[in-house]
PAMI-648396 format. One record per residue (C-alpha): residue number from 1; residue in one letter; x, y, z. Coordinates in steps of 0.5 Angstrom, whole numbers, plus 2048, in hexadecimal, padded with zeros to 3 digits. Layout:
PAMI-648396
{r NUM, 'A', {X, Y, Z}}
...
//
This chain:
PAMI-648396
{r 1, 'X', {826, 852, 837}}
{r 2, 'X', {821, 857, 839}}
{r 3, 'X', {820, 85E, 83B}}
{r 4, 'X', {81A, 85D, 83F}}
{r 5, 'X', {819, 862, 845}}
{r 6, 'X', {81C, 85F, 84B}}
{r 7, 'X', {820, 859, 847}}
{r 8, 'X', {827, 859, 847}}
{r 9, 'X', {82C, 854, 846}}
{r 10, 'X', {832, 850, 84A}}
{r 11, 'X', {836, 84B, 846}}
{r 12, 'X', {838, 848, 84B}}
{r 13, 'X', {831, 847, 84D}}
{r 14, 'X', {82F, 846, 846}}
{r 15, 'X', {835, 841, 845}}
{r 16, 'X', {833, 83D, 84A}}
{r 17, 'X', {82B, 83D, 84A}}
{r 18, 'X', {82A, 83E, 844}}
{r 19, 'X', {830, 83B, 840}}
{r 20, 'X', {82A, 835, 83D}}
{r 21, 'X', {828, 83A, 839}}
{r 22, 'X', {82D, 83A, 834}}
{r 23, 'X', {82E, 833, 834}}
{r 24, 'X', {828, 830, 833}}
{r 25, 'X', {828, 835, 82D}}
{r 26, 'X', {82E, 832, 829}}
{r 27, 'X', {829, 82F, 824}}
{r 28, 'X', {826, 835, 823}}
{r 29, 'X', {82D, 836, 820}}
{r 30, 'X', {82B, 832, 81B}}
{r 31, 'X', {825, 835, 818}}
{r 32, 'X', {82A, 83B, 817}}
{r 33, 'X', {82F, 837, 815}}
{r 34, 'X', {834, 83D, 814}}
{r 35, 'X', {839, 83C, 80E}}
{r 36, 'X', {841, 83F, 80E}}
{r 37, 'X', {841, 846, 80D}}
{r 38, 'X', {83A, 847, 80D}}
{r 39, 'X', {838, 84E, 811}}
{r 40, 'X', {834, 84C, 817}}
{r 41, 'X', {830, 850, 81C}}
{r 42, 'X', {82E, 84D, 824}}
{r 43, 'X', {829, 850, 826}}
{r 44, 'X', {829, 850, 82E}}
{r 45, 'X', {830, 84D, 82E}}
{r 46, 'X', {830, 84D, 836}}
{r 47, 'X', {837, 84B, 838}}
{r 48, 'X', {838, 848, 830}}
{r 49, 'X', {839, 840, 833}}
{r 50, 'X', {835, 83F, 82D}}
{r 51, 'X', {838, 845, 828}}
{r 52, 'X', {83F, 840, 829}}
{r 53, 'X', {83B, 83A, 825}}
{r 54, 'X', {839, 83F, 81F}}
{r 55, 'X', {840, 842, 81F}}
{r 56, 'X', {843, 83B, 820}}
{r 57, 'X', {840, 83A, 819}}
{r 58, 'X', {843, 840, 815}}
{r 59, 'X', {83E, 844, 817}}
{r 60, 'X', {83F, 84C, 817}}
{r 61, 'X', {83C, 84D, 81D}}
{r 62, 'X', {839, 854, 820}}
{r 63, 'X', {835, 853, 826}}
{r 64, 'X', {831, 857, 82A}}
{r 65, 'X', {82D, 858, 830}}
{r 66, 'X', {82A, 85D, 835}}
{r 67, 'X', {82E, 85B, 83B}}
{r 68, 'X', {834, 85E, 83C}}
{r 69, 'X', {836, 859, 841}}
{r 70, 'X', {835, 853, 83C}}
{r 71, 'X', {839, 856, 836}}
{r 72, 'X', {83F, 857, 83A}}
{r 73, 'X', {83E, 850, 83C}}
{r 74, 'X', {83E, 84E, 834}}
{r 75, 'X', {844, 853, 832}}
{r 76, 'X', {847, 84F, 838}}
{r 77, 'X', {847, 849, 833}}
{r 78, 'X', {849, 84C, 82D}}
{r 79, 'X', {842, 84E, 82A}}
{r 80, 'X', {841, 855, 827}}
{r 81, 'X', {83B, 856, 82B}}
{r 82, 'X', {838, 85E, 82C}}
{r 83, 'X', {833, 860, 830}}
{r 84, 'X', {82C, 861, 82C}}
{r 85, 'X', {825, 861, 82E}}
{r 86, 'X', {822, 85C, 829}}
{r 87, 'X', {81C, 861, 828}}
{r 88, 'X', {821, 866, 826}}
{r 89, 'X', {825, 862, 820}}
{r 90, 'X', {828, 866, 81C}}
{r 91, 'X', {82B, 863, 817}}
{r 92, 'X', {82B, 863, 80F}}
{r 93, 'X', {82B, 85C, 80B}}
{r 94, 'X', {831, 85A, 80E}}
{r 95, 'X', {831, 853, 810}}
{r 96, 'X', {82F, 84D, 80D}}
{r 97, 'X', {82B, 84A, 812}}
{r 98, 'X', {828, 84C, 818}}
{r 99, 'X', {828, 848, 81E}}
{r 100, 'X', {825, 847, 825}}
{r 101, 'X', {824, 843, 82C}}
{r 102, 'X', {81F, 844, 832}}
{r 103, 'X', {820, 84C, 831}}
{r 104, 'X', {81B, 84F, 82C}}
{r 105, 'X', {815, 84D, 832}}
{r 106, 'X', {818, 853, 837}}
{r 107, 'X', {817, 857, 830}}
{r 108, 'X', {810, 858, 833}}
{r 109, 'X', {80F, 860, 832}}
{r 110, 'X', {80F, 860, 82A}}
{r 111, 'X', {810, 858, 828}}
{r 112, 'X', {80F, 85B, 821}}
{r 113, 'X', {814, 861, 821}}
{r 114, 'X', {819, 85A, 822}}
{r 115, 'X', {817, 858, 81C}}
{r 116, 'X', {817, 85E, 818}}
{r 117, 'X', {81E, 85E, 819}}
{r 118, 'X', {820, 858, 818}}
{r 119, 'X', {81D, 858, 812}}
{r 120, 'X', {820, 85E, 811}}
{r 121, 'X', {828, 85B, 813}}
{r 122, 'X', {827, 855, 80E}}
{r 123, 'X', {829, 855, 807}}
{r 124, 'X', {823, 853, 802}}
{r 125, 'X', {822, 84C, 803}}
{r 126, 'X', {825, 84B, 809}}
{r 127, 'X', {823, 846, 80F}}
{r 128, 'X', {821, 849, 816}}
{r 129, 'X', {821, 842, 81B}}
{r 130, 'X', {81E, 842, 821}}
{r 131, 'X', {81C, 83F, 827}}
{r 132, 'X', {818, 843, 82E}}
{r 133, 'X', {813, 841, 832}}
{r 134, 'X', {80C, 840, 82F}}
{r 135, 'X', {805, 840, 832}}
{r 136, 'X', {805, 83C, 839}}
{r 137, 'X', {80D, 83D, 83A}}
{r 138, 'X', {80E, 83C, 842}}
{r 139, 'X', {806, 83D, 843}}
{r 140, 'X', {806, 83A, 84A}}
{r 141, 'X', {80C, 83E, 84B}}
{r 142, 'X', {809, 845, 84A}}
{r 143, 'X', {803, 842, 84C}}
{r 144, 'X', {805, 842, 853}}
{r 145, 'X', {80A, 848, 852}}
{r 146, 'X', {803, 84C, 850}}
{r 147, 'X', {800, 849, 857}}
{r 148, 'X', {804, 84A, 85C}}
{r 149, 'X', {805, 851, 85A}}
{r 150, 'X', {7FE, 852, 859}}
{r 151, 'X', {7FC, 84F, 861}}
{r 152, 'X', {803, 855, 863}}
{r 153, 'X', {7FF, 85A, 85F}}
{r 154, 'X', {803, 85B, 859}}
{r 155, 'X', {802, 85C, 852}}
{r 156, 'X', {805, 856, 84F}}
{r 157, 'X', {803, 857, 849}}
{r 158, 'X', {805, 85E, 847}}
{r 159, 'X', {80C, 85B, 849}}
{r 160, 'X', {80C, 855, 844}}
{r 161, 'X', {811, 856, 840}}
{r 162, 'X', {80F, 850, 83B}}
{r 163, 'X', {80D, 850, 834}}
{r 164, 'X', {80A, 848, 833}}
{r 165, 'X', {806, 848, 82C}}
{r 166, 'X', {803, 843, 829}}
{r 167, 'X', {806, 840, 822}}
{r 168, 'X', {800, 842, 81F}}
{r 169, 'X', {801, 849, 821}}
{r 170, 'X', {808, 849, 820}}
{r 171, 'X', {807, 846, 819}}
{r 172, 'X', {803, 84D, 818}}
{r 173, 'X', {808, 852, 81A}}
{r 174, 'X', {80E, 84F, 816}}
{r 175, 'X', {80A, 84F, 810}}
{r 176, 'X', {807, 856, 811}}
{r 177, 'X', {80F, 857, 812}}
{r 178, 'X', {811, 855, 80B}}
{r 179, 'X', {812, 84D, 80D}}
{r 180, 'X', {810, 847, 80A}}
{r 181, 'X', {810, 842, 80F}}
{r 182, 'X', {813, 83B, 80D}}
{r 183, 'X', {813, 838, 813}}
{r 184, 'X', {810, 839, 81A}}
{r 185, 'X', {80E, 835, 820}}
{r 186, 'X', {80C, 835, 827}}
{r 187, 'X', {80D, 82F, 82C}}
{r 188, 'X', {80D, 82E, 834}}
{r 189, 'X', {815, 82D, 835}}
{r 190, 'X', {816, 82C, 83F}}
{r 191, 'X', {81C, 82D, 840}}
{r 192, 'X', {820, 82B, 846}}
{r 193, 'X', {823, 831, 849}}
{r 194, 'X', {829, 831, 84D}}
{r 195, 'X', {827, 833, 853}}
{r 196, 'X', {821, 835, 856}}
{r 197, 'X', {81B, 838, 854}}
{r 198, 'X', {81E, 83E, 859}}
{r 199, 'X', {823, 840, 854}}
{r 200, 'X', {820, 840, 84D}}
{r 201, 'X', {81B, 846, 851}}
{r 202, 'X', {821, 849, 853}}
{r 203, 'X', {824, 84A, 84C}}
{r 204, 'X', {81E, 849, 848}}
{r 205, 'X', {818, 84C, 84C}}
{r 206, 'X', {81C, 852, 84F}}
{r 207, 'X', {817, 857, 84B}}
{r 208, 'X', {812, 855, 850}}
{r 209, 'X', {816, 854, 857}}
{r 210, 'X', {818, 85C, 855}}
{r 211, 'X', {812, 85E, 856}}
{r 212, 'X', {811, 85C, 85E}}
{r 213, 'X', {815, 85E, 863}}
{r 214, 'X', {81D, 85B, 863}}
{r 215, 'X', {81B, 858, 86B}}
{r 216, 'X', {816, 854, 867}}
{r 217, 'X', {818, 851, 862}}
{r 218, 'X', {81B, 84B, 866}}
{r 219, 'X', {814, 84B, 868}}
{r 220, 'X', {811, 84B, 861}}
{r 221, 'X', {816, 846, 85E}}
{r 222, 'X', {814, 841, 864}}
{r 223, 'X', {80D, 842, 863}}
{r 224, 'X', {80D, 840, 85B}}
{r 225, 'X', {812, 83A, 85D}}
{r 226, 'X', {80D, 837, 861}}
{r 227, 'X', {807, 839, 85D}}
{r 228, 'X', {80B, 836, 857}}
{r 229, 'X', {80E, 82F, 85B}}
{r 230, 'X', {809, 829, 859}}
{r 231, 'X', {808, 82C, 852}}
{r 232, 'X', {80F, 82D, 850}}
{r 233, 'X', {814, 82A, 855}}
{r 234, 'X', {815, 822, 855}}
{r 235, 'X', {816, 81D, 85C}}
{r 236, 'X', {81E, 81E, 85A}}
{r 237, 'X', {81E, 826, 85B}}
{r 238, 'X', {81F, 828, 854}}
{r 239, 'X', {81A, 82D, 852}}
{r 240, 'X', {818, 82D, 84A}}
{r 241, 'X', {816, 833, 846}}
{r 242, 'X', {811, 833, 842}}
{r 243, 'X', {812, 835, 83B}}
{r 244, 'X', {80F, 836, 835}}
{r 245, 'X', {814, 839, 82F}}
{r 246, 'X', {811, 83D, 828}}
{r 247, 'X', {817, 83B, 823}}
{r 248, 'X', {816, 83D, 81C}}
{r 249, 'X', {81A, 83F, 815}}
{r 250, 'X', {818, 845, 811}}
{r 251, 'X', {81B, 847, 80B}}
{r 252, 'X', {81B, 84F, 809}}
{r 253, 'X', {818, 850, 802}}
{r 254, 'X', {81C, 853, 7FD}}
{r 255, 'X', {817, 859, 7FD}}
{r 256, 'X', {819, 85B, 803}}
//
């Protein structure tokens, strides 16, 4: 995932807060469809639960992932998984396809290094298929995250750790990076989460709890949950997340 300030990663937070993630991708995988024996790189492979799908396929699948703690989960499992930040990529024309799920938009510092270098890892003609959050993505969420820490006198913004384009914007920068894109679309997906809205913060949002003092941060999490209550949580308790996903395909030209 991300090697954002003040993010870290637990996979057993991430499992059990997190675990839709990888399940409500499955059709994505589809979009790659990746075939027997082809070379395939996972960008942001977490703890690999979705790289298991590639592989189960027949894929040759290296993942790789800025949090140490979520590859060795994914090695765990069986996967080839390295540590690498995704805006250092340092492949060469190795792979036949390039895929990745909710991880490109905590690549926030150089989102166009990202795609230089996965056009640089991808043979000619290879396919880069992806999904990420798109303009909107948990905007009630970082609304509330950016409100109550500026009512505390904290810099929210400074500390978010996210990159949410839009599909215009991200069309432009992967043709400027060599692409031609052959679908793209963006859509508002709610998603029911596990629990409530208190543990997505504490495994998503750590990059904004990490700038106020740790005797605050029940606090603050308390605060966000009660600004969020009528908008995102029903009469049952079960709180929605409101989610808007950027999914494309772009295939590398062959003069790259």
């Amino acid at each position: 995932m991300s090697a954002a300030a003040g993010q870290t990663w637990d996979a057993d937070a991430y499992a059990r807060n997190g675990r839709f993630v990888a399940d409500l991708a499955v059709d994505l995988v589809g979009w790659l469809a990746p075939q027997a024996g082809e070379r395939i790189l996972d960008l942001g492979c977490g703890d690999g639960a979705l790289t298991e799908k590639l592989i189960e396929q027949g894929a040759q699948v290296v993942g790789a992932d800025a949090s140490p703690e979520l590859v060795a989960a994914a090695r765990a499992r069986g996967v080839d998984a390295r540590v690498i930040d995704g805006q250092q990529l340092g492949f060469d024309a190795g792979f036949d396809a390039v895929f990745s799920n909710a991880a490109l938009h905590w690549m926030k510092r150089d989102p166009d290094a990202v795609l230089a270098g996965v056009a640089r890892a991808l043979k000619a003609g290879g396919r880069f298929v992806a999904e990420m959050g798109g303009a909107g993505n948990v905007a009630a969420i970082r609304g509330a995250l950016h409100e109550v820490l500026a009512a505390r006198g904290h810099d929210a913004a400074a500390a978010d750790p996210w990159f949410f384009p839009t599909l215009a914007d991200y069309r432009r920068r992967l043709e400027a990076a060599g692409f031609t894109v052959t679908a793209i679309e963006s859509f508002a997906r709610p998603t029911l989460l596990p629990g409530d809205i208190g543990g997505w913060l504490r495994t998503f949002a750590q990059a904004f709890l990490a700038i106020v003092p740790e005797a605050e941060r029940d606090a603050v999490i308390a605060e966000v949950q009660d600004a969020l209550h009528t908008r995102l949580a029903n009469q049952a308790g079960q709180w929605t997340a409101d989610y808007v996903r950027l999914r494309f395909v772009a295939l590398k030209t062959p003069r790259q």
